[in-house]
Residue, then its C-alpha position, 0 to 999 in steps of 0.5 A: x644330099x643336103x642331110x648327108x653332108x650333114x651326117x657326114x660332117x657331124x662324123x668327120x666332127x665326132x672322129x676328129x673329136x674322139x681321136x684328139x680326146x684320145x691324144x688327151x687322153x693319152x698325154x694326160x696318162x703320159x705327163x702324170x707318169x712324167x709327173x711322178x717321175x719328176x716327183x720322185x726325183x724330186x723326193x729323192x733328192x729332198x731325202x739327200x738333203x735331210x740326210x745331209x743336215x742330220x749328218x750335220x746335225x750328228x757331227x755338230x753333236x759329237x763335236x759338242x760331246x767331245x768339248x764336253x768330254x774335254x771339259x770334264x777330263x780338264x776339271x779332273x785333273x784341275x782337282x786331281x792337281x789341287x788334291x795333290x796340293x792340299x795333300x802336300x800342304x797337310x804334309x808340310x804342316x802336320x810336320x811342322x805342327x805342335x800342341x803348342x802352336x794349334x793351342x795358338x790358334x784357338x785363342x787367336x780364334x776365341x779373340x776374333x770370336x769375342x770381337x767379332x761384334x756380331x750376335x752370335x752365340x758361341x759355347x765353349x767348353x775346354x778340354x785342355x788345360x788354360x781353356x784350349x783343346x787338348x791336343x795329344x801326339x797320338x790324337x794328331x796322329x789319328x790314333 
């Protein structure tokens, strides 16, 4: 009986073995399913987060584009307010202009000109009487 109890053994031997190959089996099959859920979770909420830092990338971009879109709107009105200055000036001036006074001017201009010390070379061709532009009413006028 001796061989028998050895079969019998080697079987009792084999089912325990097949059967916790099965429970392996069946765990491994069970834990990647796990596994993969924990996975997706995983990723889903990785995807939660990159959506939350490129919305916070966005809102930091507008928020730039609006500065910039401040900045541009308060250098217009800087020049509108300049342009409206220069204008005013030419208003004040082209009043108060005469040939007699622009004829001042170009000399005061020819002197700093002609001691200025520097090497430049200036040709100076007079229209107007005494060697200084001609200025006329109408020319100031723009017509």
């Amino acid at each position: 009986m001796q061989p028998q109890a050895s079969y019998l053994r080697i079987a009792i031997y084999s089912t325990v073995a097949l059967v916790l190959l099965l429970f392996a089996i069946f765990g491994g099959v069970t834990g990647c399913k796990a596994y993969n859920r924990s996975q997706a979770r995983a990723d889903a909420r990785n995807r939660v987060q990159i959506t939350h830092i490129e919305i916070q990338n966005a809102d930091e971009e507008a928020q730039i584009n609006h500065a910039q879109i401040k900045a541009q709107e308060a250098e217009a009105q800087k020049r509108v307010v300049e342009a409206k200055g220069i204008a005013m000036a030419q208003d004040i001036i082209q009043k108060t202009l005469t040939p007699e006074y622009i004829q001042f001017e170009a000399i005061k201009a020819q002197e700093r000109i002609a001691t200025s010390g520097s090497n430049n070379t200036v040709i100076y061709v007079p229209s107007g009487t005494n060697g200084t532009p001609l200025i006329t009413a109408n020319a100031a006028k723009g017509k």
